[in-house]
C-alpha positions in Angstrom: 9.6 -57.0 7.4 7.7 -54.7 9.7 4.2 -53.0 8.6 2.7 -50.7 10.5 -0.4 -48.9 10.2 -1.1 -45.0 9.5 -2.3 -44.5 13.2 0.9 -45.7 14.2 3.1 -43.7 12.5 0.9 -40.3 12.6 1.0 -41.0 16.9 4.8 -41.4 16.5 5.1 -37.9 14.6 2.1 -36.0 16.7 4.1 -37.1 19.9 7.7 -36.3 18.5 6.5 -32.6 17.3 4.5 -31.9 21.1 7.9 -33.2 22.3 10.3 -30.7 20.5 7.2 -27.7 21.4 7.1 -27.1 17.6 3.3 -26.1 16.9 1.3 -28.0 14.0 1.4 -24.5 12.0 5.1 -24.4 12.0 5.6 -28.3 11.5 2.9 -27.6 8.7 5.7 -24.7 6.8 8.5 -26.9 7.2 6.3 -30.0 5.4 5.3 -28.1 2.9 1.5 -28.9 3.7 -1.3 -27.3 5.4 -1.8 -27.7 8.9 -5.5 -29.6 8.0 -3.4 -32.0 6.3 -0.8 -32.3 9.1 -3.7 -33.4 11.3 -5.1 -35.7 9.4 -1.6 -37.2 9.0 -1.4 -37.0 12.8 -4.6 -38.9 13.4 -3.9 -41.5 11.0 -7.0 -40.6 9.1 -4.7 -40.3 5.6 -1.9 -42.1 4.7 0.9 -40.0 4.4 2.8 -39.8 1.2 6.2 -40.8 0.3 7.5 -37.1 -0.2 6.0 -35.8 3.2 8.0 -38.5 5.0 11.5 -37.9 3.0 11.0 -33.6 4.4 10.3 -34.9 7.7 13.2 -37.1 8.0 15.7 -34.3 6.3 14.1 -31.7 9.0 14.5 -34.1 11.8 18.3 -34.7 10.5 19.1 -30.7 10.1 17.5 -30.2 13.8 19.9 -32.7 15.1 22.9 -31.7 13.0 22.3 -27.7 14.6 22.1 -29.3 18.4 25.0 -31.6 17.9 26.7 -28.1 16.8 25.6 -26.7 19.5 27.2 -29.3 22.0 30.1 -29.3 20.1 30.7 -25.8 20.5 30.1 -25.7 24.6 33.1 -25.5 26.4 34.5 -28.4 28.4 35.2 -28.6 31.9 38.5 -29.4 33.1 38.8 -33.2 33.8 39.9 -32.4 37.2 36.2 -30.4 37.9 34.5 -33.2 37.0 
């Protein structure tokens, strides 16, 4: 078993979002939450709820399902360009 601690986690989610340039307003909309609570999931200061978690992890799994897309639909280069 692993535990780890609110502060943990909220770094883990600040950092991902910063990463993918998605701004706490708009990572706020697609939570469902305010952006107040967002930061105080952020700095660990709240423990964030079950709910909250399963809406990140679908958003994070539709964001990757539209970039796989994406590289799916690039073309390919000839083998002999490579």
């Amino acid at each position: 078993m692993i535990l780890v601690d609110n502060s943990y986690i909220g770094q883990k989610i600040h950092r991902s979002r910063r990463t993918a340039k998605i701004r706490r307003i708009d990572a706020a909309r697609m939570l469902r939450i305010t952006p107040k609570k967002l930061l105080r999931y952020e700095s660990g200061k709240e423990l964030i709820p079950e709910s909250v978690l399963e809406r990140l992890f679908y958003n994070a799994w539709a964001m990757m399902a539209v970039r796989n897309a994406q590289y799916r639909e690039m073309p390919r280069r000839p083998q002999w360009e490579k």
